[in-house]
Residue, then its C-alpha position, 0 to 999 in steps of 0.5 A: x258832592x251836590x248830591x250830599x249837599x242837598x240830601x243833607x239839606x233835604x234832613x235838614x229842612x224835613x226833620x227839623x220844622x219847628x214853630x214861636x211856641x219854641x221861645x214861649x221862655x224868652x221875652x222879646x221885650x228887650x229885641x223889641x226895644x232895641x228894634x224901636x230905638x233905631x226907627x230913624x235910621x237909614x240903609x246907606x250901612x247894612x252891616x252897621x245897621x245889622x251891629x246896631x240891632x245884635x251887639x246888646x242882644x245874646x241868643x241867635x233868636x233874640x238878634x233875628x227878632x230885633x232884625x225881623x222887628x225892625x224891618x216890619x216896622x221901618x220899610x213901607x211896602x210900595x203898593x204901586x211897584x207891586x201892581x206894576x211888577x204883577x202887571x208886567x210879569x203876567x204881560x210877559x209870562x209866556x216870553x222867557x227872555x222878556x221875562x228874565x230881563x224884566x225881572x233883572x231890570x226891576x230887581x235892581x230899581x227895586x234894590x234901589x228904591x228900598x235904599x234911598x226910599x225905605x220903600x219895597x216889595x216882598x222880594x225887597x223885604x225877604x232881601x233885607x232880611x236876609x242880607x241884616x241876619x247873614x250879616x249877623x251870622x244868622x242862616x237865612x234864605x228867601x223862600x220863593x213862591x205863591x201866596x194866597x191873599x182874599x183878593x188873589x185871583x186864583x185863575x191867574x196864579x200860574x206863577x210865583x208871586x210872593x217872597x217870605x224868609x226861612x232862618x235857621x235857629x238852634x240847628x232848626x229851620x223856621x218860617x216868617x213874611x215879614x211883609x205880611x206882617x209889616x202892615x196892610x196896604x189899601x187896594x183902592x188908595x194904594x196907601x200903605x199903613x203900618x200895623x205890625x202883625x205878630x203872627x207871622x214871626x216863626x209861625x206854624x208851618x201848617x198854618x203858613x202853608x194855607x195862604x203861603x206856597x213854596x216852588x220848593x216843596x222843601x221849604x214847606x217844613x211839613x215832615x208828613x202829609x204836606x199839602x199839594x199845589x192843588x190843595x193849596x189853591x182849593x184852601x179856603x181863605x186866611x186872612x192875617x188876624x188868623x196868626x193872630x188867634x190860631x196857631x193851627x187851622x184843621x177842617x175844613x180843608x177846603x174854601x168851597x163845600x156843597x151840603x145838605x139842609x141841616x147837615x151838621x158842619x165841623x170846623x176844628x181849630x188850634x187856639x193861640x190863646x183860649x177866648x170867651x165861647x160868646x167872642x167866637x161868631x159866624x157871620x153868614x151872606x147869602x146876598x140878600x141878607x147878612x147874619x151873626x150867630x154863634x156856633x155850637x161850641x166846645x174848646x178843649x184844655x188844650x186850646x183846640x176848638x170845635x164849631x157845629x152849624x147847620x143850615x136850615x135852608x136852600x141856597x149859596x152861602x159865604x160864612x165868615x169866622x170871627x173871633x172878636x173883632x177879627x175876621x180869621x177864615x172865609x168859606x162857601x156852602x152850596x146847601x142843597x134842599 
């Protein structure tokens, strides 16, 4: 019997990945709204709460907007308890039982503190979630695993570190991090400040997969040619304003690359939107001198871009793409002369 559960569950999940461009003819204004007009309310009753943002509201996706909307916007992400939580797992990973009680002992202090403190970690976001769309009868599951951020040291990165959600919509399953996309702590302050990031709500599974791992593989909804953990970790890095402005990243596969003087680079991405050629720029360091240019540049009716570059000398180079303002991708060039 388990075996037909998960064989069905393994279809499930295979065959039915989809993505926000899905609801490109709903409007989330009236979720949004509904989301904003109980900021102020607490968590001493999860399924009022859950009422609260789902009784006006009449599609599955619409209820889950307003619950994911509302999360993003109310619980802070305790920056302090998640180095604390790094810092003792890491302490503790070659001793399973220390381990094991640890991760009781903080899972109850974490369940509190976002209770009483509007306060928590990835798992306390994924949690909440969850636990609001379940009460609304809305399929909903914590998705356990790696994630990738531009401070993450990959050396470390041995054991799961980061916890998203996957909900079921209209018989599909779709992906969202809820703390990602809820605001940006600072490393050197340790504050944390909201800024919703949009991006994140139902994004591409291919795109996901670049900065987010599942430790089952299954929740990866990619039907064909899903990354391994290993092209995972050699990914380069994607920072939050790429779900932003892409709704895809293809080439290069890779944060690190060693190539020729004036060997011609490709970099191929899928536009959410189509931008401006001018507003698309490399920022390039080689540690002695930091440069803006634009690629050479071909942005299909589609949305899907194209940048060329060519290095004209020797040496180690970290370029940046931007689009506007947005820092979207880091990479590195060893360029040999």
């Amino acid at each position: 019997m388990n075996f037909f559960r998960y064989l069905l569950f393994f279809i499930i999940v295979c065959h039915c990945h989809a993505q926000r461009s899905d609801f490109d003819h709903l409007n989330f204004q009236k979720a949004d709204s509904v989301a904003l007009a109980y900021t102020n309310e607490g968590l001493y009753n999860l399924p009022e709460l859950s009422l609260k943002l789902t009784s006006n509201l009449t599609t599955d996706v619409e209820k889950f907007r307003a619950i994911y909307m509302w999360v993003c916007t109310n619980i802070s992400n305790d920056y302090t308890s998640y180095l604390k939580n790094k810092r003792k797992r890491e302490r503790f990973q070659e001793d399973s039982l220390k381990l094991k009680f640890w991760n009781h002992q903080s899972r109850s202090k974490l369940i509190e503190t976002l209770l009483t403190n509007k306060r928590t970690i990835c798992t306390g976001y994924a949690y909440l979630v969850k636990k609001l769309a379940n009460l609304a009868n809305i399929n909903c599951e914590i998705v356990h695993g790696f994630g990738r951020t531009s401070i993450t040291n990959l050396d470390q990165l041995t054991a799961p570190n980061h916890s998203w959600n996957a909900v079921e919509l209209n018989g599909k399953w779709y992906l969202c991090d809820p703390t990602w996309a809820s605001g940006i702590p600072d490393p050197r302050t340790q504050k944390f400040r909201f800024q919703y990031n949009d991006g994140f709500f139902l994004a591409n599974p291919k795109l996901f997969a670049i900065n987010h791992f599942p430790d089952d593989k299954n929740w990866l909804l990619i039907e064909e040619n899903s990354p391994s953990f290993d092209e995972f970790l050699e990914a380069p890095v994607v920072y939050g304003k790429a779900y932003k402005n892409l709704t895809l990243h293809n080439a290069p596969k890779k944060m690190h690359h060693t190539v020729q003087r004036h060997e011609t680079v490709t970099f191929k991405y899928e536009l959410s939107q189509l931008v401006l050629d001018k507003t698309i720029i490399f920022e390039i360091d080689n540690g002695y001198f930091n440069k803006k240019v634009q690629p050479k540049t071909t942005i299909a009716e589609d949305t899907s871009v194209t940048l060329e570059y060519q290095f004209e000398f020797a040496g180690f180079y970290d370029v940046h793409l931007f689009i506007g303002e947005d820092r979207i991708s880091t990479y590195t060039f060893k360029v040999k002369g």
